[in-house]
C-alpha positions in Angstrom: -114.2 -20.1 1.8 -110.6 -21.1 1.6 -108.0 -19.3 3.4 -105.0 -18.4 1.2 -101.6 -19.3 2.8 -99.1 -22.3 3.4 -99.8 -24.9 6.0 -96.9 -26.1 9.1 -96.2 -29.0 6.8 -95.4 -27.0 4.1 -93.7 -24.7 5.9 -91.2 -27.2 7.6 -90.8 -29.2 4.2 -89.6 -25.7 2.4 -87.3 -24.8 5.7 -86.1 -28.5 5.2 -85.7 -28.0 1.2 -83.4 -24.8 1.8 -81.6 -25.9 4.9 -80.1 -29.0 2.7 -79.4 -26.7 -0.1 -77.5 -24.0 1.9 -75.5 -26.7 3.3 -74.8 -28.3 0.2 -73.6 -24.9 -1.2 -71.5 -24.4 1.4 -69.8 -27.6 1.6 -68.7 -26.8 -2.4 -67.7 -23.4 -1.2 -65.2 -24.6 1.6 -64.5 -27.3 -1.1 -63.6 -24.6 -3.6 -61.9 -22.5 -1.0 -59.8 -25.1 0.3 -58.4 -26.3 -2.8 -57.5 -22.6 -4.0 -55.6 -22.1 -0.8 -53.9 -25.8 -1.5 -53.0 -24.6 -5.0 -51.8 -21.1 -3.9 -49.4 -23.2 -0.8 -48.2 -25.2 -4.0 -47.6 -22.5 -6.4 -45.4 -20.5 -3.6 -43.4 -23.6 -2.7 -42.6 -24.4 -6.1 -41.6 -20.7 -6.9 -39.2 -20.8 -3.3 -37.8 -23.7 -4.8 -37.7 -22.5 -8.2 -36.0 -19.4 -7.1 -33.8 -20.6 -4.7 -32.4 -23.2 -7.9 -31.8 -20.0 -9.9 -29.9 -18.0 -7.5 -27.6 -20.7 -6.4 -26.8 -21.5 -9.9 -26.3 -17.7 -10.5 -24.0 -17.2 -7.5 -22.1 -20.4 -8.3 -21.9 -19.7 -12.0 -20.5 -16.0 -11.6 -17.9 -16.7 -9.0 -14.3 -17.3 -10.0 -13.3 -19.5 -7.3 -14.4 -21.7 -4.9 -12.9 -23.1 -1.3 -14.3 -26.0 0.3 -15.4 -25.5 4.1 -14.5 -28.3 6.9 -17.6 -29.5 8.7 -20.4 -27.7 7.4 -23.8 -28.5 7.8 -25.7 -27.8 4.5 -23.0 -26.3 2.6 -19.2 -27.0 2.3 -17.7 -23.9 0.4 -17.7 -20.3 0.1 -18.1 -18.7 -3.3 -15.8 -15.9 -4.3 -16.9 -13.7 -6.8 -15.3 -10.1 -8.3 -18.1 -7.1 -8.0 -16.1 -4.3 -9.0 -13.2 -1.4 -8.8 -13.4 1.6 -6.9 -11.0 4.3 -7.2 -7.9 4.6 -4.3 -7.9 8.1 -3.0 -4.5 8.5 -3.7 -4.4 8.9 -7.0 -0.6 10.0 -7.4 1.3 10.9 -10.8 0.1 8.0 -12.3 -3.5 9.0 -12.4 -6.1 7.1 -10.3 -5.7 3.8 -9.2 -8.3 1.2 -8.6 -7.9 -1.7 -6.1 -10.7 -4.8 -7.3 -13.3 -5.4 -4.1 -14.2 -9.5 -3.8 -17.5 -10.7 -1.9 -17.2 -14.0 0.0 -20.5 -16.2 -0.1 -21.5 -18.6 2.1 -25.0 -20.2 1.8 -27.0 -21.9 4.8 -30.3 -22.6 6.5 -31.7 -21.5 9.7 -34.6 -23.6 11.2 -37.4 -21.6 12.2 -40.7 -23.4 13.9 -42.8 -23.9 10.5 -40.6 -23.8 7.9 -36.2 -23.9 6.9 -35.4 -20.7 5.6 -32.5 -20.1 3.0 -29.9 -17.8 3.8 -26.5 -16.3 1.9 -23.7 -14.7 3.9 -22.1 -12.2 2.1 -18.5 -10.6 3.4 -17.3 -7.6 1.1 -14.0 -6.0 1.3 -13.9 -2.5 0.8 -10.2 -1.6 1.5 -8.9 -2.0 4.7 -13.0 -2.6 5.9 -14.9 -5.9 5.9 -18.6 -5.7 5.8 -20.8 -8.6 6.4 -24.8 -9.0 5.4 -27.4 -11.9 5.6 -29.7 -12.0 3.0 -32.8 -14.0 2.5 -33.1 -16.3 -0.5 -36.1 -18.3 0.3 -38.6 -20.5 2.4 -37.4 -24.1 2.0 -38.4 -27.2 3.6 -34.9 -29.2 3.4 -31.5 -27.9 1.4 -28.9 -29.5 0.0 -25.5 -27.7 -1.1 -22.2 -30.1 -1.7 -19.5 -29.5 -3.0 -18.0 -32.6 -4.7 -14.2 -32.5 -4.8 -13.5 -35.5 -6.6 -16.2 -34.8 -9.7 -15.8 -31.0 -9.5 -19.1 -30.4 -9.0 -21.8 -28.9 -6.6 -24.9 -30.9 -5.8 -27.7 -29.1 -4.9 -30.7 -31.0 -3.7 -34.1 -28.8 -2.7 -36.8 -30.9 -1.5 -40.3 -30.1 -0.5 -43.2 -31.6 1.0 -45.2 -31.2 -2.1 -43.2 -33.3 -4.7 -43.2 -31.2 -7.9 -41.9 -28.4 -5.5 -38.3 -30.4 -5.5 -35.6 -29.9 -7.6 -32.1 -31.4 -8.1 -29.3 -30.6 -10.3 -25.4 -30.4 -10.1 -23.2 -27.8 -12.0 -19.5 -28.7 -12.8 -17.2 -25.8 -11.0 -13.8 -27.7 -13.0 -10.9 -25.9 -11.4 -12.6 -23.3 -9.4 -11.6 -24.6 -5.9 -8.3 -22.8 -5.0 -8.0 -23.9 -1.5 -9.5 -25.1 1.6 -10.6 -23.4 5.3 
């Protein structure tokens, strides 16, 4: 009578079989997983980038004049642009008046351990107050902001490690610049 069952040899060879095939699957998983989180670090850098193009273009295509900064890193000029009126309290016989409030702009970087980050300094005046804010624009590798005098222009240069993640462009400012600082 023959016992029913496997013998050791079979037993190691099917241990053997699996093994290789659990490793093999798992190699294409940390395959798969690494190239996902490769594409996802390439999609955000090229939306920072993308971004940070816009924004700049938008600040520097709203404002209505320009001054060129002495001895700046990463940017040489604020931006002035109009927001809006408010009403004066004293409104008089005349009716209300209204008294225009300007923001200043200033962009720049600050180096953190991993990564440049893109920063705009923003100064509104509100009367006889000044308020000033730092806002983030976005996680950049390396910036560029110059402010051509003799072309009238602004070069921007964005460049990042992963090379469709850099951009570069220039945007004619004619006779925005009033003064320097």
């Amino acid at each position: 009578m023959k016992k029913k069952g496997f013998t050791l040899i079979e037993l190691v060879v099917a241990v053997a079989i699996s093994s290789i095939l659990i490793v093999a699957i798992g190699l294409v998983l940390s395959t798969n997983i690494g190239i996902s989180n490769q594409a996802y670090l390439n999609e955000k850098s090229y939306k920072q980038a993308a971004y940070a193009m816009t924004y700049i273009e938008d600040k520097i295509n709203s404002a209505y004049k320009i001054t060129e900064i002495k001895n700046r890193d990463n940017c040489n000029f604020y931006l002035f642009k109009e927001d809006r009126s408010y009403e004066v309290k004293d409104k008089g016989l005349a009716g209300p008046k209204y008294k225009k409030v300007y923001s200043k702009y200033r962009f720049y970087t600050k180096n953190l351990v991993d990564k440049t980050i893109l920063l705009i300094e923003t100064e509104n005046e509100f009367g006889a107050k000044t308020g000033i804010g730092y806002n983030r624009v976005a996680d950049l590798e390396d910036i560029s902001l110059y402010y051509d005098r003799e072309n009238e222009m602004i070069n921007i240069s964005i460049n990042q490690t992963n090379k469709f993640s850099s951009f570069e462009g220039a945007i004619r400012v004619d006779k925005k610049l009033v003064s320097d600082e």
